[in-house]
C-alpha positions in Angstrom: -20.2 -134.1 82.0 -19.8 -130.7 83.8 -17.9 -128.0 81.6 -14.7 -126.3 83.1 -14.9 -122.4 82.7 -11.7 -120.9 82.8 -11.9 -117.3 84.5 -9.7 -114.5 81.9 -7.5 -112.3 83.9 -3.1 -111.7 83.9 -0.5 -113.5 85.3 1.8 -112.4 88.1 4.2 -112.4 85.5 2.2 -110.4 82.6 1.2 -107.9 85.8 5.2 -107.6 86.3 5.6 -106.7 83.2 3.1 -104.3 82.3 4.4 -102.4 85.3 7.8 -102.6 83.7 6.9 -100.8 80.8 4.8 -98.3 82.4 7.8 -97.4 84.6 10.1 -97.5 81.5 7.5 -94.5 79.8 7.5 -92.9 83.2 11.3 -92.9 82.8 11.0 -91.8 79.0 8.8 -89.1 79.4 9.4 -87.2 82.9 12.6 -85.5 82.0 10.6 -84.4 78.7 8.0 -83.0 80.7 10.3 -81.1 83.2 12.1 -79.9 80.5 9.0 -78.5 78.6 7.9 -77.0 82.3 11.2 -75.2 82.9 11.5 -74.3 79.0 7.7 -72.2 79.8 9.2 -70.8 82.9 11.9 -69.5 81.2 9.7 -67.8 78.8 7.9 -66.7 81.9 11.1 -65.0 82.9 11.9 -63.8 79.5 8.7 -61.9 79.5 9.3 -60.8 82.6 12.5 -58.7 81.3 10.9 -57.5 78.3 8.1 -55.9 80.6 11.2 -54.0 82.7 12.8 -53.2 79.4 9.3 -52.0 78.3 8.7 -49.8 81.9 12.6 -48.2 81.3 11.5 -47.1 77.5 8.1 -45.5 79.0 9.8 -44.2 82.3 12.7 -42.3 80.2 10.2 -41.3 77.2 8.2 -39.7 80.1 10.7 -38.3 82.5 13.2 -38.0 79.3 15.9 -39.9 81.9 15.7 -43.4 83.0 15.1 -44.1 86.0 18.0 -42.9 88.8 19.8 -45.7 90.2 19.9 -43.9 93.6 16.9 -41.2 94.2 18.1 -39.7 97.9 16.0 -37.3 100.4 17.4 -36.2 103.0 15.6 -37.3 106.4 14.4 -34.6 109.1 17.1 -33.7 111.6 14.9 -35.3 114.6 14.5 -38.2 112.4 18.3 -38.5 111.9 19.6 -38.3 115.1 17.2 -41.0 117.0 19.6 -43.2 116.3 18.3 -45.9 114.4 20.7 -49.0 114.2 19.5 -49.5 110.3 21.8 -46.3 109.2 24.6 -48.7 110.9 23.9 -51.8 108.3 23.6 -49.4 105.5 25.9 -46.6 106.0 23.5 -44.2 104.4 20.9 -42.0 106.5 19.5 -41.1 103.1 18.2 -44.2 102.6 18.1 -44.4 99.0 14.8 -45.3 96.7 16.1 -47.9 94.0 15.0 -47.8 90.2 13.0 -51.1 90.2 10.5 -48.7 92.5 10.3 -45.9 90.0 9.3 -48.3 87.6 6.0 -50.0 89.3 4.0 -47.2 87.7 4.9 -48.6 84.8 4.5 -52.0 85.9 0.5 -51.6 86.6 2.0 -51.7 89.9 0.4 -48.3 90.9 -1.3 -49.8 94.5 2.3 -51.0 95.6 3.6 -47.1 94.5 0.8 -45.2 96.2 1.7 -47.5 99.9 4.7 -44.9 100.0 5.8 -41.1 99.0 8.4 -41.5 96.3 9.3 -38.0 97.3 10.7 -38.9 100.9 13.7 -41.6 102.0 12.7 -44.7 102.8 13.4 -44.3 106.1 11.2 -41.0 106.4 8.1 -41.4 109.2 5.7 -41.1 106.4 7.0 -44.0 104.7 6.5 -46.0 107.9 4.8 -48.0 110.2 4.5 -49.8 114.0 6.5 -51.5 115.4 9.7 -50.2 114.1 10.4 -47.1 112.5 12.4 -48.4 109.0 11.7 -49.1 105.9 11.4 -52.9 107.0 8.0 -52.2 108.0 7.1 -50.8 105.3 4.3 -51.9 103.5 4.9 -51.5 100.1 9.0 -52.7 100.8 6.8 -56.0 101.6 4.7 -56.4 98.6 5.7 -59.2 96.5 6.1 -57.7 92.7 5.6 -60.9 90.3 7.4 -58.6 87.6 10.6 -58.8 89.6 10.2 -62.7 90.1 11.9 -65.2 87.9 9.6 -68.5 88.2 12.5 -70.9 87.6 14.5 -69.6 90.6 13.7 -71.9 94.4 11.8 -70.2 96.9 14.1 -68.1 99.2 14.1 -66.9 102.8 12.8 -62.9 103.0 13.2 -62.2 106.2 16.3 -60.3 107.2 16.2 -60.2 111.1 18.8 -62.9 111.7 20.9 -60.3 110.2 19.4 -57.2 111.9 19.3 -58.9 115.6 23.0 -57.7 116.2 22.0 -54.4 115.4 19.8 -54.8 118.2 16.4 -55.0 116.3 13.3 -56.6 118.3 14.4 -60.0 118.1 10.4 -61.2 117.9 9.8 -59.1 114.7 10.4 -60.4 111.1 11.4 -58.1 108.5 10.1 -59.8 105.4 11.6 -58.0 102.1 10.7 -59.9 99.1 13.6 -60.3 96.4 14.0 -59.2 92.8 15.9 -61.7 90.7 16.3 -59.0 88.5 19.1 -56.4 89.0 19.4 -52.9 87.6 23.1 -52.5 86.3 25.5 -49.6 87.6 28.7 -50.6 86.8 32.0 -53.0 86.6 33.6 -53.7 90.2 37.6 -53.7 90.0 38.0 -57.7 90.2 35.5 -57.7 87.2 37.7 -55.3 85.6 41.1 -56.8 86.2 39.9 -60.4 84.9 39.7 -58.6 81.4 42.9 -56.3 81.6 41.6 -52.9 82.2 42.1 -50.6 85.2 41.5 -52.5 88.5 38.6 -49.8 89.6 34.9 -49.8 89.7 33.1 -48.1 87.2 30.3 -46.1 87.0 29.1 -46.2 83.0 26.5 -49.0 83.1 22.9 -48.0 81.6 21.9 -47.0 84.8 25.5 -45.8 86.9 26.4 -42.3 87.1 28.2 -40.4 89.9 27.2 -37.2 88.8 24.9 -35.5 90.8 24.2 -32.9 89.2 21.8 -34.8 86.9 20.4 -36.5 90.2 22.1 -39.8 89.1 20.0 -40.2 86.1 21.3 -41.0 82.5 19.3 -40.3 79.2 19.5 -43.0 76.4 21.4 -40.1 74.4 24.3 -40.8 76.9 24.9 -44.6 75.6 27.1 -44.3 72.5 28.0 -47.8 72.4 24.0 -48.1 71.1 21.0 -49.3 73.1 21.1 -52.8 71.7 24.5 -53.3 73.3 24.2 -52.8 76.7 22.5 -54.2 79.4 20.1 -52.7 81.9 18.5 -55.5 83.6 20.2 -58.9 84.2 19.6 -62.2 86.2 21.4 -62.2 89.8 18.9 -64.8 91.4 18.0 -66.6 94.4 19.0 -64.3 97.1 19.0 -64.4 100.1 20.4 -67.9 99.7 23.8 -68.2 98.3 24.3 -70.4 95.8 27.9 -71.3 94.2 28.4 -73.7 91.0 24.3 -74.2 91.4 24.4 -75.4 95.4 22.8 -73.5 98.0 26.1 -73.3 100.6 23.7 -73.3 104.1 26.0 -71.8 106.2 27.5 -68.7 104.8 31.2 -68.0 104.3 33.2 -65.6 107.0 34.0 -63.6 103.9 30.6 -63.0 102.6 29.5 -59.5 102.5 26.0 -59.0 104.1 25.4 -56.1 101.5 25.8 -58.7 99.0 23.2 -60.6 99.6 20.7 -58.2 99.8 17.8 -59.0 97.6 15.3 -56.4 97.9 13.9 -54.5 95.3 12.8 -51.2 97.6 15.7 -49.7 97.8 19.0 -49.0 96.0 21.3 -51.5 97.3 19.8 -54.1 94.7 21.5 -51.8 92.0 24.6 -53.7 91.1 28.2 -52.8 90.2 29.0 -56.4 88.7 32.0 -58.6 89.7 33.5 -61.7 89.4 34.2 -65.3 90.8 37.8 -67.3 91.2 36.8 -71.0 90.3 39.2 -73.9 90.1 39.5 -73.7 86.0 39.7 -71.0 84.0 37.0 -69.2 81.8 36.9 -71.3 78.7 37.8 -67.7 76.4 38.7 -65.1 78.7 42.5 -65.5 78.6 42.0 -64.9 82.5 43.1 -67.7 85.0 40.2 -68.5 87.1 38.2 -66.0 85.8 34.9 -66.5 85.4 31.8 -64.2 85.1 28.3 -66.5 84.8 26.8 -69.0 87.2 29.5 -69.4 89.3 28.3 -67.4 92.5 25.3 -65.0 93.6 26.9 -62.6 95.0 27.7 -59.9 92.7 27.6 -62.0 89.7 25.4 -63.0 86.5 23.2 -66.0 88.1 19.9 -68.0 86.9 18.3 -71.3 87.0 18.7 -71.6 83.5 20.6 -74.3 82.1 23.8 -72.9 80.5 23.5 -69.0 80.9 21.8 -65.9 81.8 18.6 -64.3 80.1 19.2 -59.8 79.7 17.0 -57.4 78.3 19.0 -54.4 76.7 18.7 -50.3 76.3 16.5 -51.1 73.4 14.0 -53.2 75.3 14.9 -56.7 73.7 16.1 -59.7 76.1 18.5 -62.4 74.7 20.3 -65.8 76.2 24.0 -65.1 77.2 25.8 -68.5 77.4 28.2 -68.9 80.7 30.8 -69.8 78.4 30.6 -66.4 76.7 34.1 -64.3 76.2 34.1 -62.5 79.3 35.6 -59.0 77.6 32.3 -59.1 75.4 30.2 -59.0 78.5 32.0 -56.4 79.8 31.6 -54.7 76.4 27.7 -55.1 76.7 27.8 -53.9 80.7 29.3 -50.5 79.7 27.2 -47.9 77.7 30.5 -45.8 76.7 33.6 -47.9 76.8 33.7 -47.5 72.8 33.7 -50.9 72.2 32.1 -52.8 68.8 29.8 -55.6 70.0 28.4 -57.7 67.2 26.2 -61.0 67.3 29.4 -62.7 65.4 31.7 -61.9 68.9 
């Protein structure tokens, strides 16, 4: 009698659902592994802050001032008068260096400083090179600073020439000018200002505004009597040159946008930010302020991250902290002034 071997092997059905289960895990463990990716990037970014925090401390214990929010040299008069359409767009022939710049030193960024003479605009010959004679082609203006990049923030266009055609720049040229998601903090813009109940006006009294120029617009840390540990200096406004409102990336920019705005950079001073705020269709949660609201909302002039629920900060004294979006927006006012008098504690 010949013996029947059965061969081993699964089902259609026992295949189904074996692949059931490992799509169920899948399911189950991807948004636990995105999570823990985005939770190292924003320790990535944290560190990030406490090294510019770190470079402010060593830059003022050096120089005994931090660094200036504008440092301005005035270009040659040949210079000035060729008429370069780039003192159009910024209304400033002086072409000021910003801080972030003052601080690669600091950074162990010293290659990207020695590509340019911190002791001439940006817009000076020496600080240049073919084909155009602006700080766009200038090399260290293009380095990409990792210190200045937040690693949770998208990828975002660099090249400004779409903006700079009308000015009648080469049209065949791009003018790539890596972003800082990082800004340096001057002061309180008037909307900012009214959404809280003080005087509609901007300010100059953040950690790194001053209008005096006298002092070269520099500020010592003995100038902040509201205390190092409550104010800012360095905050998240990310993902320019894209704009993003309530976390989408609006593709075709708003009539009412301001060009200046949008300016991501971190060569020069126009990165240095006077902070504002955003109208959204319901209020602040604590402000007391219809349609106020400070955080998140838009990328303009205002607080912005990747970050689920807030914005990450480092302060005068060098430590960086989380600053939920639904924060009292008078306390973050409180923390963007280094003089306003006010009493910030970790219980407000």
């Amino acid at each position: 009698m010949k013996k029947v071997v059965y061969k081993q092997g699964f089902t259609l059905v026992e295949l189904l659902v074996v692949i059931a289960i490992i799509g169920i895990l899948v399911g189950l463990l991807l948004p636990a592994v995105q999570a823990a990716r985005e939770a190292a990037r924003r320790m990535q970014c944290s560190n990030n802050l406490k090294q510019l925090g770190l470079a402010l401390h060593n830059h003022e214990s050096g120089y005994k001032w931090v660094p200036a929010w504008r440092r301005e040299f005035p270009l040659t008069d040949t210079y000035a008068a060729t008429g370069n359409p780039y003192f159009t767009l910024t209304g400033d022939a002086r072409s000021p260096h910003g801080p972030l710049g003052q601080l690669l030193p600091f950074l162990e960024q010293s290659n990207v400083t020695n590509m340019f003479d911190a002791k001439k605009a940006l817009l000076d010959p020496v600080n240049n090179v073919p084909p155009f004679p602006g700080a766009l082609n200038n090399p260290a203006a293009m380095a990409r600073v990792p210190s200045f990049l937040c690693p949770s923030v998208p990828e975002s266009p660099s090249n400004y020439g779409p903006y700079f055609a009308p000015l009648g720049m080469p049209a065949n040229v791009a003018y790539n000018l890596p972003r800082t998601d990082y800004a340096p903090m001057r002061g309180i813009h008037s909307w900012l200002a009214q959404c809280v109940g003080l005087p509609s006006q901007n300010t100059e009294n953040a950690m790194l505004g001053t209008t005096n120029p006298i002092t070269k617009y520099m500020v010592k840390f003995g100038e902040v009597p509201d205390g190092l540990s409550a104010t800012f200096c360095f905050l998240e406004i990310a993902g320019k040159q894209n704009v993003y409102f309530l976390n989408k990336n609006i593709t075709v920019q708003p009539a009412f946008i301001n060009l200046n705005s949008f300016y991501g950079d971190w060569n020069i001073a126009r990165q240095v930010r006077g902070l504002n705020t955003a109208v959204v269709p319901t209020p602040a949660a604590s402000s007391g302020a219809q349609g106020c609201s400070v955080i998140n909302v838009f990328n303009a002039n205002n607080p912005y991250s990747f970050h689920t629920g807030g914005i990450q900060a480092v302060r005068g004294d060098g430590s960086v902290g989380f600053f939920s979006q639904s924060m009292d927006n008078q306390v973050f006012v409180a923390l963007l002034s280094r003089d306003g008098g006010e009493v910030v504690t970790s219980e407000n």
